[in-house]
N, C-alpha and C positions, 0 to 999 in steps of 0.2 A: 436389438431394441434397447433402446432407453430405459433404466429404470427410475420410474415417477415417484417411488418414496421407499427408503432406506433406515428401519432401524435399527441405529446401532447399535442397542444392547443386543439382539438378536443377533445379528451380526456376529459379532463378539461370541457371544456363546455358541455358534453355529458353527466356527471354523478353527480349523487346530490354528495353533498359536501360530504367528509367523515371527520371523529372524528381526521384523520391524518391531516385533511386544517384546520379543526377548533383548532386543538389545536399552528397549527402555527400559526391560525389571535390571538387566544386568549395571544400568552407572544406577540406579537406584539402593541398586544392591549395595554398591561400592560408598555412596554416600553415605546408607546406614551403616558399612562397617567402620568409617572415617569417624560417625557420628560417635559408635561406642567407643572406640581408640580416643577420642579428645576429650569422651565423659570421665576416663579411667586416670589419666596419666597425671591429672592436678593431686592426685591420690600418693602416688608411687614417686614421684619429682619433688612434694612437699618439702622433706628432709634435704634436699642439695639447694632447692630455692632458697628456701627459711637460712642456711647459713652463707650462703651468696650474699644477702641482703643485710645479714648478722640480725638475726630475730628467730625468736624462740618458737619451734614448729607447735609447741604447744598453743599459741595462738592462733593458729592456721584453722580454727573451727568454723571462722567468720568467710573468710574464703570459698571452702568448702561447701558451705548452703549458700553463700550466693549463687554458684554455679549453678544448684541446686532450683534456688529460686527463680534464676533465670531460664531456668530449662521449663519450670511452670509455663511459668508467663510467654514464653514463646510458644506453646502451644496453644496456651487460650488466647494468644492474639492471633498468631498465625493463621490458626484452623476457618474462622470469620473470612480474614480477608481472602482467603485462598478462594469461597466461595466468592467473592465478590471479584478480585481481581485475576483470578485465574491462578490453578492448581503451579503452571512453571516457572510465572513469575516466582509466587512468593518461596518454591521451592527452590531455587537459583539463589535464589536471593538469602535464603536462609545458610545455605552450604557456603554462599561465599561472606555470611557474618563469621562465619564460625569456625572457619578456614583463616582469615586474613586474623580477626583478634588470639587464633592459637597464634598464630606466625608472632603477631607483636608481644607476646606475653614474655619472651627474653627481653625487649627493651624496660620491663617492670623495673621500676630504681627506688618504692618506696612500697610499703603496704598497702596503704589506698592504691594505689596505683597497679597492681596486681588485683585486689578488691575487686575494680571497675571491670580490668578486661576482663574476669572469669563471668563474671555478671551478665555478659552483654555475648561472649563463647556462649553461655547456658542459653542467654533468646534464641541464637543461632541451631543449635542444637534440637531446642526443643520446637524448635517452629519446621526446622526439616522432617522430625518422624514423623509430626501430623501432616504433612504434604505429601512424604516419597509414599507414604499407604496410600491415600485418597487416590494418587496418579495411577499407581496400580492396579489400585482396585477397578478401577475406569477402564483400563485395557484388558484387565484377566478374566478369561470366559466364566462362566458360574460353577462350572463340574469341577473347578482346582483350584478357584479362588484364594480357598481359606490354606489352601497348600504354600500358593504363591506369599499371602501374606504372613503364613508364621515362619516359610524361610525367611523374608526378609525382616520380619523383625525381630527372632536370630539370629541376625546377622549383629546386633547392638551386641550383644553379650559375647560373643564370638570377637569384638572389636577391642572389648574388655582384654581378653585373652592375648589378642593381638599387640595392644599398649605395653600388659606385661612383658610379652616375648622381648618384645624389640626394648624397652625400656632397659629390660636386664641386659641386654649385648650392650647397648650404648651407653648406658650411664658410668660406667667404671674405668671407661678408656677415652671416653668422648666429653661428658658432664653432659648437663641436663638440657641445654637448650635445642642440642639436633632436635630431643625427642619432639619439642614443641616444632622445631621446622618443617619435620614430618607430617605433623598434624596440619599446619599450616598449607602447607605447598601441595599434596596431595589435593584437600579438599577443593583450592583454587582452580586445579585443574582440571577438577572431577568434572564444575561448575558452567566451565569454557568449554566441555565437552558435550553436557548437558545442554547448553545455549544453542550450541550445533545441531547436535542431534533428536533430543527427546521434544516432543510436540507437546502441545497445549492437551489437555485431555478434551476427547472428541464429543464426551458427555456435557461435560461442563462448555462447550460449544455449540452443541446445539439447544441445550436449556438457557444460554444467554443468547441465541438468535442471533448467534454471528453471522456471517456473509456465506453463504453458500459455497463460493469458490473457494473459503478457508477449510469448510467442512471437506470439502469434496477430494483437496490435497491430501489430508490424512486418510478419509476412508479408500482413496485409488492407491494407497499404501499397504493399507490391513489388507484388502481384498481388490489385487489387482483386472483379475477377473471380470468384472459389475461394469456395467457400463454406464457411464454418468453424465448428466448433463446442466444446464444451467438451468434447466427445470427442476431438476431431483430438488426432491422436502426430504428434510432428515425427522425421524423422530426419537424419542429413549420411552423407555417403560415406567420409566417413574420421574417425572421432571422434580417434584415437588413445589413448593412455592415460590413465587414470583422474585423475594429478595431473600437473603439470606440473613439470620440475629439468630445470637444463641436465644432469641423469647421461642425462636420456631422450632426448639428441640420440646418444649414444651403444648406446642399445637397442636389440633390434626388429630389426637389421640393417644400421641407421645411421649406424655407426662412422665405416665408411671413406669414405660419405656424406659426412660432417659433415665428416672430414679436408680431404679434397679440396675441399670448399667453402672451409676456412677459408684453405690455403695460396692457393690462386684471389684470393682476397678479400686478403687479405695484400699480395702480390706485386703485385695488379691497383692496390689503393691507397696502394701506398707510392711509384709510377711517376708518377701521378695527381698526387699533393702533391708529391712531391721536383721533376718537370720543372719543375710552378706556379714554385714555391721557390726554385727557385735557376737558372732560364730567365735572369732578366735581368743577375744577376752576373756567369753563364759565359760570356753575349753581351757584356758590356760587356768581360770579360776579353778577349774575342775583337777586341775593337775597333768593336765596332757601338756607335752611339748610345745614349742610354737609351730614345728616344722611339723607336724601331725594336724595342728587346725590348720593350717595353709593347704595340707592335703585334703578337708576337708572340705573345702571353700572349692576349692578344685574340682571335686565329685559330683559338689553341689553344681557347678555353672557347666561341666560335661553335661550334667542330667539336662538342663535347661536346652545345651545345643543343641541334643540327638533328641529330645523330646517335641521340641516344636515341628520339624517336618512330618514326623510320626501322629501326633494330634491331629495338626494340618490335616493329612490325609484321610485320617479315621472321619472330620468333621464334612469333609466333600464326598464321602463314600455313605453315610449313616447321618442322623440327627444332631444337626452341631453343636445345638443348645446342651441337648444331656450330655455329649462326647464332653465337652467341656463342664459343666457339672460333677460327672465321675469323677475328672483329671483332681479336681478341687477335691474331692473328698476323701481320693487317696490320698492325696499330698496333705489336705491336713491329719488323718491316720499316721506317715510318714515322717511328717513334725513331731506330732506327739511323740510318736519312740522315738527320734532322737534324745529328749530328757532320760529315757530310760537305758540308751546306751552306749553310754562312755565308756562300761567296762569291757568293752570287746570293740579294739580299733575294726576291724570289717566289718563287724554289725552295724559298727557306725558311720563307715563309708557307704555302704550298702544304703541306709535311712537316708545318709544324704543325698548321694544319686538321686534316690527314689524321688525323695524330695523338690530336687528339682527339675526332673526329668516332668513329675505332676504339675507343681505349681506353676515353675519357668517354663515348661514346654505350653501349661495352656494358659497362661496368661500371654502368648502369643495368638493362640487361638480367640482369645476374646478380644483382642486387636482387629482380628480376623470378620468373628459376628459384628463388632460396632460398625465397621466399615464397609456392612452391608444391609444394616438398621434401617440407616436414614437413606432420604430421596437425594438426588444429585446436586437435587441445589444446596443443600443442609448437611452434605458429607462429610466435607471438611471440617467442616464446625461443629458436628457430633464425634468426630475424631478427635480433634484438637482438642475440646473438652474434655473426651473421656480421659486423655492421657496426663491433662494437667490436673485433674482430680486424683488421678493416678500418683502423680509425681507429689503430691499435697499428700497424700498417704506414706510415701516414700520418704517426706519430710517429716512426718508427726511422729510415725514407727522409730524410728533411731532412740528420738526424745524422748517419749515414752516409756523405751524398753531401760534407760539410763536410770532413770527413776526407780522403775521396779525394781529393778537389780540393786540401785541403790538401796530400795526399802528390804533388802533382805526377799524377796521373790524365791530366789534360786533356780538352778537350772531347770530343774522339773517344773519349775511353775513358769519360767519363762518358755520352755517350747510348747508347754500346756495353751498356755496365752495366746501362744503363734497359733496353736492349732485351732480353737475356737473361733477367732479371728479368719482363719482362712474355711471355714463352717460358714459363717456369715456370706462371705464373697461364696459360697457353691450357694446356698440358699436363697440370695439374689439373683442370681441362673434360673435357679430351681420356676422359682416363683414366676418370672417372667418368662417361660416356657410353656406353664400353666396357663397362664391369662392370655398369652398366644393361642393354648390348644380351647381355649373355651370362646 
C-alpha cells in the first residue's frame, strides 16, 4: 500500500542511519577538515610569503583579520540565503570560494593583492561551517545528533593540526605555495563530489513546497523500503515561518533565545582564539621556552579534539543544555589555573588539555544545541549568526587581550580575565535553560 503522508523528521529519527546520511556527513566531514587546514596555513606560510614579496611579516596583522573578517561575513550572509536558496547550493558554493581563491593565493604579486584574496577564502570559509551543520543536522536522527555535529565541527581544529602537519614536511623542501595548492585542489574536488552526490536537505524541501517527485527521490533513498507515490504529502515537525531574515530569530518567542545564544557564543569564542593567540607570548613572558608553549598550544587543541565527540555524546544521552553548561564551568576553573601554573610544566599541560578538552570540546557542543534551536526554515540563519557573533568575539579577544597585557595585567590577571569571561558564556547556558524549564 501507498503511503499518503510521510514525515521526515520522524523518519529520520526512526531509522538507523543509512550509508546514503553517512556518506553525506562524511564529504561534510571533509569540507570541514579543508575548512580548518585553509583557516590555519595563512598563519604558518606568513614568514616565506612576507619575504617572496620582500615585506616585513611584521605587517602581515592586516592580512590576517581580513581572513578573519571574511570568515564573519560569510556566515552572517551565508546562513540567510542558505535558508532561502537552499542548504547545497550555497554550501557548494562556499567550498568552491574557498577552494579556488586558496589555489590563486600563489599568484599574489603585491600586498593588497594577497589582502583581497584572504578576504574573500575567509567568506568562503565562514559561509561553508554555517551550511555543512544546517545540512547535517537535516539528515542526523535526534538520538546522536549533537554526536554527529561536534564530530564535525572538530573536524575545523583537527584541520588546524592538519595545515601544520603537512606545512612542516613541505615548506623546507618544497616552499610555500604547494601548501596553498593543497588547500586549493582538495576543497575543488571535495565540491564536484558534493555536486554529485549530497542532496538538497529534504527538510528544507519540504518546508519550501518543492515538487513532490523531488522529495520523494531523496526519501526512496533514506528509506528504500516505504512505498510512494505521486500522492504522498510530505510533512516536518517544525516548518517554522513562511520566509526566512535574521528579524525571525527574534519572533515567535525567540528573542531572549537568540540573545543568550549569541552572548554564549561571544564570550565561549573570544576565550577559544585569544588563549590560542597570545598562549605562547605570555608563556615566553613568563620565562618558559618557545618549544614548551608550542607544547602547550598542542595539549590545548588535543583537549578540543577528543573533547568534542565525548561532549557530543554526553549531550544526546542526558540534558544538553547543562552537559554544555558544566563543560563551561570547568573549563573556566581550568583557565583560571593556568595563571597559577607555570611553575610545574605538567601541571600546566594538564590545565591546558583540560582546558580545552572543556572549552573546545563544548563549544562544539553549542554548534550542536544552536542547530537544533530554531525551525527549518530559520536554521541556517540562526546557525550562520551564531557563529559570526562567534567569530566577532574571536576578533575582539586577541585586541583586547593586547591591551591588557599591554597595561601591565599579567599573566594571573590575564587567564583570570579568560576565566570570567568564559563564566559569562556558561551563564548564558545556564539562563536559557531556566527559562526553557519554566
Amino acid at each position: 500500500m501507498d503511503t499518503k503522508l510521510v514525515n521526515v523528521t520522524n523518519l529520520i529519527n526512526g531509522r538507523p542511519i543509512s550509508r546514503y546520511q553517512y556518506s553525506i556527513f562524511l564529504l561534510c566531514a571533509l569540507a570541514a577538515l579543508m575548512d580548518g587546514y585553509d583557516s590555519v596555513i595563512i598563519g604558518i606560510t606568513a614568514p616565506a610569503i612576507a619575504q617572496s614579496l620582500g615585506l616585513d611579516v611584521k605587517t602581515f596583522g592586516p592580512v590576517f583579520s581580513a581572513a578573519q573578517f571574511g570568515f564573519m561575513l560569510g556566515a552572517f550572509i551565508a546562513g540567510p540565503l542558505a535558508d532561502r536558496m537552499g542548504r547545497k547550493s550555497i554550501l557548494i558554493g562556499s567550498v568552491l570560494v574557498f577552494g579556488a581563491f586558496s589555489l590563486l593565493t600563489p599568484a599574489a604579486d603585491t600586498y593588497n593583492h594577497l589582502l583581497i584574496l584572504r578576504f574573500i577564502t575567509g567568506l568562503g570559509l565562514g559561509g561553508a561551517s554555517a551550511t555543512f551543520v544546517s545540512i547535517c543536522t537535516e539528515y542526523s536522527p535526534g538520538r546522536v545528533r549533537a554526536t554527529i555535529i561536534s564530530v564535525l565541527w572538530a573536524l575545523l581544529p583537527a584541520g588546524n593540526v592538519l595545515g601544520g602537519v603537512l606545512s612542516s614536511i613541505i615548506l623546507p623542501s618544497h616552499g610555500w605555495t604547494p601548501v596553498y595548492y593543497i588547500g586549493g585542489i582538495v576543497p575543488l574536488l571535495i565540491a564536484l563530489v558534493m555536486l554529485l552526490m549530497v542532496p538538497e536537505s529534504v527538510s528544507f524541501l519540504v518546508t519550501r513546497r518543492a515538487p513532490p517527485a523531488r522529495i520523494s527521490g531523496i526519501v526512496g533513498r533514506l528509506a528504500p523500503d516505504i512505498a510512494l507515490s505521486a500522492s504522498t504529502q510530505y510533512a516536518v515537525n517544525d516548518a517554522g515561518p513562511a520566509s526566512a531574515s535574521v528579524g525571525h530569530l527574534f519572533d515567535g518567542g525567540r528573542r531572549f533565545m537568540t540573545i543568550c545564544y549569541w552572548v554564549s557564543f561571544f564570550c565561549c569564542w573570544l576565550v577559544l582564539i585569544t588563549v590560542l593567540a597570545w598562549t605562547v607570548p605570555v608563556l615566553r613572558e613568563a620565562g618558559l621556552p618557545i618549544s614548551m608553549a608550542s607544547l602547550m598550544i598542542a595539549a590545548n587543541s588535543a583537549g578540543a579534539v577528543i573533547g568534542a565527540p565525548i561532549i557530543g555524546r554526553v549531550m544526546d544521552k542526558a540534558d544538553p543544555e547543562l552537559t554544555v553548561a558544566i563543560g563551561l564551568l570547568v573549563g573556566a576553573a581550568a583557565v583560571l589555573l593556568l595563571g597559577f601554573s607555570v611553575t610545574s610544566a605538567n601541571l600546566l599541560a594538564v590545565n591546558f588539555f583540560v582546558a580545552g578538552f572543556a572549552v573546545g570540546g563544548t563549544s562544539a557542543g553549542m554548534v550542536g544545541l544552536v542547530a537544533t534551536a530554531y525551525p527549518t526554515a530559520i536554521r541556517s540563519t540562526g546557525i550562520g549568526w551564531a557563529i559570526g557573533v562567534a567569530r566577532l568575539g574571536a576578533v575582539c579577544g586577541p585586541i583586547a587581550a593586547g591591551m591588557m597585557l599591554g597595561g601591565g595585567w599579567g599573566l594571573k590577571g590575564f587567564f583570570a580575565t579568560m576565566a570570567v569571561i568564559t563564566l559569562v558564556a556558561a551563564l548564558g547556558i545556564l539562563t536559557l535553560r531556566q527559562a526553557d524549564r519554566r
